[in-house]
FIDOKOL-828516 format. One record per residue: residue number from 1; x, z, y of N, C-alpha, C in turn. Coordinates in pm, whole numbers. Each point is the difference from the previous one (the first is absolute). Layout:
% FIDOKOL-828516
(pt NUM, (X, Z, Y), (X, Z, Y), (X, Z, Y))
...
//
This chain:
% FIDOKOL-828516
(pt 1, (-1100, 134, -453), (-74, 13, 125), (94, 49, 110))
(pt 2, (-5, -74, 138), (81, 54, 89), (-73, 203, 51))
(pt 3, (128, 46, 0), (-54, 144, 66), (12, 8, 133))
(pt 4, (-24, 170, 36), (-4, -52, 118), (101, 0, 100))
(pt 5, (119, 4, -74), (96, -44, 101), (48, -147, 16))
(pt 6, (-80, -58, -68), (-50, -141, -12), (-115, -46, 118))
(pt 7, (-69, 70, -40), (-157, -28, 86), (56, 28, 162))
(pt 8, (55, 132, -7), (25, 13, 153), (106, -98, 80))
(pt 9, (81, -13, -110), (120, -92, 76), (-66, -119, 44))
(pt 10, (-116, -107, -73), (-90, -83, 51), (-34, 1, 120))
(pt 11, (-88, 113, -5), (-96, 51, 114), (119, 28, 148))
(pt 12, (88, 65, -59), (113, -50, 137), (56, -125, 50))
(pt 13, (-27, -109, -92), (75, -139, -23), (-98, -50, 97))
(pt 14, (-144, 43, -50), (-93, -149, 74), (-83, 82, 137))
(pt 15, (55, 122, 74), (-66, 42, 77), (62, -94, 98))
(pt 16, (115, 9, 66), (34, -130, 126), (-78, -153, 4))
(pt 17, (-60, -11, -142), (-99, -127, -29), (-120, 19, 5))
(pt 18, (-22, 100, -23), (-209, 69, 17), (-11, 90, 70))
(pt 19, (92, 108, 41), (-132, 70, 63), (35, -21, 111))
(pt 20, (-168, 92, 59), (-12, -105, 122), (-41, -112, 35))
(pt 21, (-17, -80, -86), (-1, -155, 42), (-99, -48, -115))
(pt 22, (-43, -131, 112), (-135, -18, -90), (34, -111, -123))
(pt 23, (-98, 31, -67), (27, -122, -127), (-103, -122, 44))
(pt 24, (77, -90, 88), (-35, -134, 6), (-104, -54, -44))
(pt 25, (23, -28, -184), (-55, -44, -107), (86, 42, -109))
(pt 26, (-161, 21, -100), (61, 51, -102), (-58, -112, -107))
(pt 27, (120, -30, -113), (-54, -61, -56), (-7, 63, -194))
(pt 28, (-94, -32, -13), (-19, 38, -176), (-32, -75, -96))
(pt 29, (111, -34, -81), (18, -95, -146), (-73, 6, -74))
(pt 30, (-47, 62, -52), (-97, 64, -130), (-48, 89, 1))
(pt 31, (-127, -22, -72), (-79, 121, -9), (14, 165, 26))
(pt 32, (98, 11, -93), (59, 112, -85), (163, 82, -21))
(pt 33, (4, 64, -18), (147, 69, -10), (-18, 110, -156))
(pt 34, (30, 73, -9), (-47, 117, -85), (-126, 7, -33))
(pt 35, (-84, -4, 123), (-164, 10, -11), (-33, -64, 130))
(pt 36, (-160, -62, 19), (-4, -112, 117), (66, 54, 146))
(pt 37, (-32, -90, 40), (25, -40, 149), (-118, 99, 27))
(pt 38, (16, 84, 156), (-149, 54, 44), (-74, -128, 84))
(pt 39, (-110, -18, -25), (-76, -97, 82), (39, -12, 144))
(pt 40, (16, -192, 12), (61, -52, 82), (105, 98, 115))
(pt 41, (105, 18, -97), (99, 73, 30), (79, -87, 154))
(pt 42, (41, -123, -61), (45, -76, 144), (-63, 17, 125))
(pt 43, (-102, -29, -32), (-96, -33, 149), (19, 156, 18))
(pt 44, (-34, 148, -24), (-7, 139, 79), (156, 9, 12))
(pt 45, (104, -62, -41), (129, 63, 19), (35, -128, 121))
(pt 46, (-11, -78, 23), (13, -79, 87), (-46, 19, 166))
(pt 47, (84, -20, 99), (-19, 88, 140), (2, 134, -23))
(pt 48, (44, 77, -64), (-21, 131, -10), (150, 16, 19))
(pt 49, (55, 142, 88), (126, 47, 45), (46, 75, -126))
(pt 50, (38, 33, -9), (116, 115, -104), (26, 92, 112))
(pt 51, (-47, 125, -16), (54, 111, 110), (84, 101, -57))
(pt 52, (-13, -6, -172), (93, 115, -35), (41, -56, -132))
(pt 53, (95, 4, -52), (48, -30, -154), (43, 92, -66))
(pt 54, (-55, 33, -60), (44, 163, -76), (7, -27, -161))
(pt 55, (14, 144, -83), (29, -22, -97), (-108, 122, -72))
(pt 56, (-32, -7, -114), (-79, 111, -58), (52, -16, -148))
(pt 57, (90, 101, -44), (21, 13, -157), (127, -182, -16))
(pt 58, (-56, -62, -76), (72, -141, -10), (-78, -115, 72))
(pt 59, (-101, 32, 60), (-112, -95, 102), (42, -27, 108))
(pt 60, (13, -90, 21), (16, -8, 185), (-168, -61, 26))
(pt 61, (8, 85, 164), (-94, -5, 43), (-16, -76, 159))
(pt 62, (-45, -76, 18), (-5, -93, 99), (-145, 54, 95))
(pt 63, (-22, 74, 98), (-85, 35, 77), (-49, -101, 87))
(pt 64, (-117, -32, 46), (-13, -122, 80), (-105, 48, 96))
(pt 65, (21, -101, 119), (-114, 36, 110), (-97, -46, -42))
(pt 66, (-47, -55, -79), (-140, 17, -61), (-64, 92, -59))
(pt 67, (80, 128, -14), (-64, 79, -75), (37, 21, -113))
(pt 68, (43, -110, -87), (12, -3, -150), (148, 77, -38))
(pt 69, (65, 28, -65), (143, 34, -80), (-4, -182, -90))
(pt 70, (124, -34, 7), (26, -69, -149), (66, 72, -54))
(pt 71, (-11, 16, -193), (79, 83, -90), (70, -87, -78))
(pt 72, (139, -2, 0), (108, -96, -51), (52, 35, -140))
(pt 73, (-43, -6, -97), (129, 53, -142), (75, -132, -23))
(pt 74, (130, -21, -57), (60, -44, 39), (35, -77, -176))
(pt 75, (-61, 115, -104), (20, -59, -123), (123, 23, -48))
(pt 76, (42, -82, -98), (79, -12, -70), (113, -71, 20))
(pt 77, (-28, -92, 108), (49, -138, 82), (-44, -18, 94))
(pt 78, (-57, 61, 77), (-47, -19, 136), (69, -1, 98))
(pt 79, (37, -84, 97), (104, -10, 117), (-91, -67, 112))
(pt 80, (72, 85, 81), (-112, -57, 173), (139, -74, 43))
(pt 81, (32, -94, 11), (108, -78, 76), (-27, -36, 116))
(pt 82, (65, 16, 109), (2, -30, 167), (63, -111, 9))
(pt 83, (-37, -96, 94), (86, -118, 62), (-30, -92, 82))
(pt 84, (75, -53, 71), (-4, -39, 156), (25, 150, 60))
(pt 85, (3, 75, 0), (52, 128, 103), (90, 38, -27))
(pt 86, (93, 85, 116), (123, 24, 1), (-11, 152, -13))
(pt 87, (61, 67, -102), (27, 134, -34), (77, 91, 25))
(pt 88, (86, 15, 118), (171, 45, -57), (86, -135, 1))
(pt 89, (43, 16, -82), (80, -144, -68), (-77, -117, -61))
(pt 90, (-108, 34, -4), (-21, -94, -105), (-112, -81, 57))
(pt 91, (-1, -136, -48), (-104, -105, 75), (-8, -84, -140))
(pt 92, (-120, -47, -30), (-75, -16, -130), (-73, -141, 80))
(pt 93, (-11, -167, -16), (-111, -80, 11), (-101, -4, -57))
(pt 94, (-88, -20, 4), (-117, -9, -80), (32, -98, -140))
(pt 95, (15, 43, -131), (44, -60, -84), (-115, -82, -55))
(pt 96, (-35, -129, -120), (-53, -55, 6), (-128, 95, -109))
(pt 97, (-130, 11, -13), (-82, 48, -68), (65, 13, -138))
(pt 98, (-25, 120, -128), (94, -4, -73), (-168, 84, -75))
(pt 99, (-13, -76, -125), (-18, 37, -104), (-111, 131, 21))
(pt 100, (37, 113, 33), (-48, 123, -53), (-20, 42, 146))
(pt 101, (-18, -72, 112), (-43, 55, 172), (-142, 6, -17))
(pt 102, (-39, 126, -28), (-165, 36, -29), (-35, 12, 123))
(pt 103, (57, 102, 124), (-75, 30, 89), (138, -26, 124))
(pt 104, (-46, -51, 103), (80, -66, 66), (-53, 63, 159))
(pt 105, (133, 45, 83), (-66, 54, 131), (46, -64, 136))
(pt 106, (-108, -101, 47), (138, 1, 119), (-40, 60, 90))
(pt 107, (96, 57, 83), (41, 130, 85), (-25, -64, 153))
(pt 108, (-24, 93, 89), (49, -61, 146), (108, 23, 47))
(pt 109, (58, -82, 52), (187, -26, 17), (67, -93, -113))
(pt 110, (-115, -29, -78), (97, -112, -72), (31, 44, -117))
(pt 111, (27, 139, -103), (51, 19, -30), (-121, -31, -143))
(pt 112, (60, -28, -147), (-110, -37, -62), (46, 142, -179))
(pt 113, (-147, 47, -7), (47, 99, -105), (-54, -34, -143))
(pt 114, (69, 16, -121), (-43, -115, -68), (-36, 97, -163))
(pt 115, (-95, 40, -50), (-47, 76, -148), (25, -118, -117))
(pt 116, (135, 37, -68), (-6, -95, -127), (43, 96, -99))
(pt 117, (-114, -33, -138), (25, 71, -64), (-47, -52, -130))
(pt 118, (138, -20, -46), (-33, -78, -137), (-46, 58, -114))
(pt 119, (-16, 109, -4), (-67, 51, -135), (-115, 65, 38))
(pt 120, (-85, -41, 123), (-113, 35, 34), (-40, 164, -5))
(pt 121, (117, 78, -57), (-82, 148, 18), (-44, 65, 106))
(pt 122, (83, -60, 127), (-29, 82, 129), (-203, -11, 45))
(pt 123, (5, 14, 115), (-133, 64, 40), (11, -7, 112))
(pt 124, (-148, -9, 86), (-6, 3, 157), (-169, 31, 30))
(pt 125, (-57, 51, 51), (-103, 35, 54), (-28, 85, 128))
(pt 126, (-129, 8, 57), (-15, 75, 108), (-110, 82, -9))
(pt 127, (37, 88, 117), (-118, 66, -11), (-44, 97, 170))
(pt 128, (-113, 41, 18), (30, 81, 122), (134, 84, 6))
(pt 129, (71, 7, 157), (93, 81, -6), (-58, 170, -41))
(pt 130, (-76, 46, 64), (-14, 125, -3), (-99, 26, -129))
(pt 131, (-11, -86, -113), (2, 33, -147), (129, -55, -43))
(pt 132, (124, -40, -21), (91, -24, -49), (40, 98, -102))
(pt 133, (-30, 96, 31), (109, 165, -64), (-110, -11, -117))
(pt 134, (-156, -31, -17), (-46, 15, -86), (-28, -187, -85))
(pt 135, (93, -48, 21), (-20, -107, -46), (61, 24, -149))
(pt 136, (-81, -68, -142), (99, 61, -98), (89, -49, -57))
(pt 137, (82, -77, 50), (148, 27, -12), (63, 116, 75))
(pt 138, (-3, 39, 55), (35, 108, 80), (-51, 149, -21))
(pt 139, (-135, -20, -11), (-98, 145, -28), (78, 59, -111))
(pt 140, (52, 144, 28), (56, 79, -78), (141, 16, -20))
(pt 141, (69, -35, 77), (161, -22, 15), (23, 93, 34))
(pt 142, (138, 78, -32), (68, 93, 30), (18, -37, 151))
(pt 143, (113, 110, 54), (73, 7, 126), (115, -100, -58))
(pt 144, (14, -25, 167), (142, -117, -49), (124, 70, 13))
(pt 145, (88, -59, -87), (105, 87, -2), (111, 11, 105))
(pt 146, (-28, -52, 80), (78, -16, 143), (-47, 55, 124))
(pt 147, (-155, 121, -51), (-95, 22, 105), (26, 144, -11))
(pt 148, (-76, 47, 75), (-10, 146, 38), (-61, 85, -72))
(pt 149, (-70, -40, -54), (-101, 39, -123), (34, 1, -160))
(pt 150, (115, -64, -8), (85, 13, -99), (154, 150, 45))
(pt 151, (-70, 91, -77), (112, 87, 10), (8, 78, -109))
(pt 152, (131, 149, 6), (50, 30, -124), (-155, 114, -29))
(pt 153, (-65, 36, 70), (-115, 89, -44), (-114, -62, -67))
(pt 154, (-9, -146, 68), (-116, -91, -96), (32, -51, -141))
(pt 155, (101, -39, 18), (80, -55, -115), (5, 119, -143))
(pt 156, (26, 127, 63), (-20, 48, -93), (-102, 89, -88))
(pt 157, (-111, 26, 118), (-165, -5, -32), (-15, -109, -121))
(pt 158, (46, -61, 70), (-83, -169, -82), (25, -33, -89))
(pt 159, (150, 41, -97), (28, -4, -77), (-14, 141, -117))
(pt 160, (-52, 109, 57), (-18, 122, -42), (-78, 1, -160))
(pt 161, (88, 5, -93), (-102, 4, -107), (-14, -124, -121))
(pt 162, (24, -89, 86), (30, -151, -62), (55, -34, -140))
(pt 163, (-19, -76, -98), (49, 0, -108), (57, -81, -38))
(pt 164, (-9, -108, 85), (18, -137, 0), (170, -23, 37))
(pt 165, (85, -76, -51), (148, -40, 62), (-40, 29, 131))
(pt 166, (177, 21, 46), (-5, -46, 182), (-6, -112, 59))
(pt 167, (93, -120, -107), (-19, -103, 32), (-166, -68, 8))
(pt 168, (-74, 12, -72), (-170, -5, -1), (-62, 49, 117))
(pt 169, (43, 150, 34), (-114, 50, 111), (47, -57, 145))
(pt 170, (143, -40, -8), (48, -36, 122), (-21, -201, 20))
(pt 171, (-52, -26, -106), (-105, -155, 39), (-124, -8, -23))
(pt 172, (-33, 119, 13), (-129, 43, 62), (-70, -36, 111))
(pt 173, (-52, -94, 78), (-19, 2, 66), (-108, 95, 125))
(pt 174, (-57, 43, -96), (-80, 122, 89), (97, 135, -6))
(pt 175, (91, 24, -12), (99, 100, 10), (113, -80, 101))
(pt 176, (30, -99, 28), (104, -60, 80), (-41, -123, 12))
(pt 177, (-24, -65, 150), (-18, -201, -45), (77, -29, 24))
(pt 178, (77, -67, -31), (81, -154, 3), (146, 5, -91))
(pt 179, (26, 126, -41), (72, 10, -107), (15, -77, -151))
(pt 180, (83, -87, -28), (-12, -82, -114), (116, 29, -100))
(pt 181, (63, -71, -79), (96, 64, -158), (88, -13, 67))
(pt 182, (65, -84, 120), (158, -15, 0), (31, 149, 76))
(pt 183, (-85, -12, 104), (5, 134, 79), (-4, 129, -12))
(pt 184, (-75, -17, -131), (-13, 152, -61), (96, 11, -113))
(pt 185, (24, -119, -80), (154, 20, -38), (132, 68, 57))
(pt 186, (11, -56, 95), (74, 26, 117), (26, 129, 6))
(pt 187, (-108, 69, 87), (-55, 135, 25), (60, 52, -93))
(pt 188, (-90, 21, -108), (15, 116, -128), (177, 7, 24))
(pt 189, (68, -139, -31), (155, 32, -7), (74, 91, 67))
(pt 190, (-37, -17, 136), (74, 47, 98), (-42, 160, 28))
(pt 191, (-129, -9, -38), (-35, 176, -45), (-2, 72, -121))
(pt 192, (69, -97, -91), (74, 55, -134), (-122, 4, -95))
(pt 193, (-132, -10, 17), (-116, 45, -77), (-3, -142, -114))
(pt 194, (-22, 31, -105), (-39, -94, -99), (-127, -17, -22))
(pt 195, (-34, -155, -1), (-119, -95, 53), (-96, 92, -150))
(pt 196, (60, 33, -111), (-158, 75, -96), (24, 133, 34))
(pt 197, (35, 82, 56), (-14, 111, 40), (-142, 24, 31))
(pt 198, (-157, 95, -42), (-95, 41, 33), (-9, 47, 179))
(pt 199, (-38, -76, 58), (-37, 3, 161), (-19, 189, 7))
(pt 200, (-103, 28, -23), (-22, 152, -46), (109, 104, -56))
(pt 201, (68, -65, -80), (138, 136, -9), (120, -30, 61))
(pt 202, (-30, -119, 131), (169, 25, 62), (-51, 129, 117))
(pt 203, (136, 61, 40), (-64, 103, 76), (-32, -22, 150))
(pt 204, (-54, 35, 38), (-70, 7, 160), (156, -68, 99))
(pt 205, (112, 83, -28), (110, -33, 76), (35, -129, -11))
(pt 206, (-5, -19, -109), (67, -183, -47), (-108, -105, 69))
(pt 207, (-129, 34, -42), (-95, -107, 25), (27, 27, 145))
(pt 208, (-37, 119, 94), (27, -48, 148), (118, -105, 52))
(pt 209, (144, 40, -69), (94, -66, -13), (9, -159, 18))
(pt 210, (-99, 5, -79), (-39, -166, 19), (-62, -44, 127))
(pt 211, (-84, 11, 63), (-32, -62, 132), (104, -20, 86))
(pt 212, (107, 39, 45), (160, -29, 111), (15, -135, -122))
(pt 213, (-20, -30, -114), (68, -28, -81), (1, -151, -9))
(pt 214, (-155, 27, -25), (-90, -165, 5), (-26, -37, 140))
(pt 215, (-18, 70, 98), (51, -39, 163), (107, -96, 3))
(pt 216, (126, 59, -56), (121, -75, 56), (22, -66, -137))
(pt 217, (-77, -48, -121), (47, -115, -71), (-68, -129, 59))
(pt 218, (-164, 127, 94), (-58, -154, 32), (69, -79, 148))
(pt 219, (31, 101, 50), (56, -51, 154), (162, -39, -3))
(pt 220, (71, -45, -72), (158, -73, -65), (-111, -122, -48))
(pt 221, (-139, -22, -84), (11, -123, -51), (-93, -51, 85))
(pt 222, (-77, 57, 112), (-53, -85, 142), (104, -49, 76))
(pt 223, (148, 77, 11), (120, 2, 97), (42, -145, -78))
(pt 224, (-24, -5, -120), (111, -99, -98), (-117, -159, 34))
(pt 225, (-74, 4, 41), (-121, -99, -11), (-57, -11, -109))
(pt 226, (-37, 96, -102), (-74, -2, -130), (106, -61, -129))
(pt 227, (-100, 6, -97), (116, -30, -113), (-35, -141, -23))
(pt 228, (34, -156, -47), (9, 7, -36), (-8, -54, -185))
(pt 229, (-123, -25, -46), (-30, -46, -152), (-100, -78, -14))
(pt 230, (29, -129, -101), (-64, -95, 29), (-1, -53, 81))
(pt 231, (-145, -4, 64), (-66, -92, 107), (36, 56, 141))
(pt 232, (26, 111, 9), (-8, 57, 136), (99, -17, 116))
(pt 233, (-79, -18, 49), (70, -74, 151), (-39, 68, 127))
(pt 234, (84, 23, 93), (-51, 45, 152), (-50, -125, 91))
(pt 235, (-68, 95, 80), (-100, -86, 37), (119, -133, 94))
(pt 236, (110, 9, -22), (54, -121, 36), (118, -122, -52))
(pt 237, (-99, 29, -142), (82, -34, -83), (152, -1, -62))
(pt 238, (82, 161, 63), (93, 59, -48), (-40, 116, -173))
(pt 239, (121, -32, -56), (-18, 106, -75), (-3, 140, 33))
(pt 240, (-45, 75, -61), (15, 184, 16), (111, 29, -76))
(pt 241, (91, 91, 44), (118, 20, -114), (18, 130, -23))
(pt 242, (-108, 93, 3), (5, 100, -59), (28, 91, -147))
(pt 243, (-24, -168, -100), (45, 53, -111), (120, 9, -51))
(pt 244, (38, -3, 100), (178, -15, 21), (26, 149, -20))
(pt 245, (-103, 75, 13), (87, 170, 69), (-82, 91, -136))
(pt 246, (-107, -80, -115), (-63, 82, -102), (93, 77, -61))
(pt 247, (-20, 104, -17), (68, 74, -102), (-22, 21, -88))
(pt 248, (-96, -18, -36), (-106, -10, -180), (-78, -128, -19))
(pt 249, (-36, -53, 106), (-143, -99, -18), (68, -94, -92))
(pt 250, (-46, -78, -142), (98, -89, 5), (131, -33, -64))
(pt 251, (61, 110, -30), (132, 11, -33), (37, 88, -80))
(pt 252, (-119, -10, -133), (69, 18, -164), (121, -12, -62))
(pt 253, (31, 103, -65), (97, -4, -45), (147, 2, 101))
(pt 254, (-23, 18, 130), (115, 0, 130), (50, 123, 7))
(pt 255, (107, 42, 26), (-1, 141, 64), (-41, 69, 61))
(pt 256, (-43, 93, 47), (-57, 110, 52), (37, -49, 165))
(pt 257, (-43, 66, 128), (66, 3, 106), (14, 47, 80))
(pt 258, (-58, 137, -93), (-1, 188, 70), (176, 2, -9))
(pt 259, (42, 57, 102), (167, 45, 39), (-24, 120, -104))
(pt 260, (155, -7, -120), (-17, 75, -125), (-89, -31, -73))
(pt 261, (-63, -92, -55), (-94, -3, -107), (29, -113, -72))
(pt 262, (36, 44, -151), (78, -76, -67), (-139, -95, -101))
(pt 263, (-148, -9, 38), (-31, 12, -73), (-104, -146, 11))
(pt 264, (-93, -83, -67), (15, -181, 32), (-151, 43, -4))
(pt 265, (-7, -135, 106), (-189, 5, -1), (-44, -80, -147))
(pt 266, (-159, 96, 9), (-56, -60, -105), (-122, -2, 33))
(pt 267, (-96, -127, -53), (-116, -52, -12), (-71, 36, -71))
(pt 268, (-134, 94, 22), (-111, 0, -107), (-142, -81, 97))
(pt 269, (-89, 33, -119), (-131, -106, 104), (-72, 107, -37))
(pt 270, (-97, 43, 141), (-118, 69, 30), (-85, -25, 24))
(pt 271, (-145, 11, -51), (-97, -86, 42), (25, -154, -14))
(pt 272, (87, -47, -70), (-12, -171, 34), (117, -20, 83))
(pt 273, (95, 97, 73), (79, -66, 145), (113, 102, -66))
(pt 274, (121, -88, 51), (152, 21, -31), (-35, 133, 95))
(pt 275, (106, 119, -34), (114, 56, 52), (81, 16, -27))
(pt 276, (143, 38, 57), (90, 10, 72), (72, 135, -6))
(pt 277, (34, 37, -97), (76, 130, 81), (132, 31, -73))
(pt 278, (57, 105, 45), (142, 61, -75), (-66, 137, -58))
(pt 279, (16, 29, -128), (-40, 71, -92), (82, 104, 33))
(pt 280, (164, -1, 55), (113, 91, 6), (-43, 111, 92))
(pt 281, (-20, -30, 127), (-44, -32, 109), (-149, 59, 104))
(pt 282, (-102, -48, -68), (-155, -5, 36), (-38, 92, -133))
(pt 283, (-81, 135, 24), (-2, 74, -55), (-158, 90, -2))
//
């Protein structure tokens, strides 16, 4: 699943293409994505402006002068591709219809935004803007970790007591949203904590420790344009090359890449999902 230095790097890709500006016509392939289409989705998203494009947890959120929010997950494979508009550098034609273009936007100014997603997990629906926060995908999400509301005093309330790994409470999503395994891989490394360590007996100092921590692993892999794996693509069809800079994610059996640490990452599975760490090291 893209995280959210995935999701956001998007949401920066296709704002010079949506917001602001109205969606022309919208067009919709099929029924369904993950779970249906909301009733006659084209026709209410059609003439309607985009006034804000935001992001919530791994959702992007598309605000409209109609009133409504659209809610974007992006899946497993989900890519919003732009083209006919000029970005920066980059100028994209409208390529010919391809296979997996479920939901199709064209923009005013020309510019055309395009949902293909071949393994169908992603998602899209709407809903009033000013119920959005209780819509439930959303209802019950932590603070985001890039917000104000994420700090070293909540963080460590929240984890107060816990029995559970760190790696576990920290993909939590009602304790932190948009945090996923590469990122919290990441994290733990660079704050030395080992991913089965009990959330509850690291001490108050360490766990604060972590918020500067996961700040700046997440803001290097928004800076980097996301990572990255598989399917994932920016919204202009460049790669992300962030996994260029992992220091654990990934890279079993590699050396360590703490300065002085003689000691090689290793892989166990938690819950079902790889980690990542140096045993020498993360403690």
């Amino acid at each position: 699943m893209p995280e959210l230095p995935e999701v956001e790097t998007v949401r920066r890709g296709l704002i010079p293409a949506m917001e602001g500006r109205v969606i022309a016509a919208a067009r919709v392939n099929r029924p369904d994505l993950r779970w249906p289409f909301p009733p006659r989705m084209a026709q209410r998203l059609t003439g309607a402006r985009i006034t804000r494009l935001g992001r919530r947890s791994k959702y992007l959120l598309a605000d409209l002068s109609s009133g409504e929010t659209l809610i974007v997950h992006l899946g497993m494979s989900g890519r919003m591709l732009v083209s006919g508009a000029v970005m920066g550098r980059f100028h994209h034609d409208h390529p010919a219809p391809a296979k997996h273009d479920h939901v199709v936007f064209d923009m005013e100014g020309g510019a055309r935004v395009t949902f293909n997603d071949a393994r169908r997990f992603g998602a899209m629906d709407l809903i009033e803007t000013d119920r959005v926060e209780g819509h439930w995908l959303l209802a019950g999400l932590g603070p985001e970790p890039l917000g104000n509301a994420f700090h070293q005093d909540y963080l460590v309330e929240r984890l107060r007591g816990r029995m559970t790994p760190i790696k576990a409470a920290l993909l939590d999503q009602r304790v932190v949203a948009g945090l996923g395994n590469i990122y919290v891989c990441e994290a733990l490394h660079r704050a030395g904590i080992s991913p089965k360590r009990k959330a509850g007996r690291i001490s108050a100092a360490r766990i604060a420790e972590l918020v500067p921590v996961i700040r700046t692993v997440l803001q290097e892999a928004i800076a980097a344009g996301g990572s990255s794996l598989r399917d994932y693509r920016q919204s202009d069809g460049e790669l992300g090359y962030f996994q260029h800079d992992f220091r654990v994610y990934g890279r079993e059996g590699q050396p360590c890449r703490t300065p002085g640490c003689c000691g090689t990452v290793t892989r166990i599975v938690q819950s079902g999902r790889s980690s990542f760490y140096c045993p020498q090291c993360q403690r």
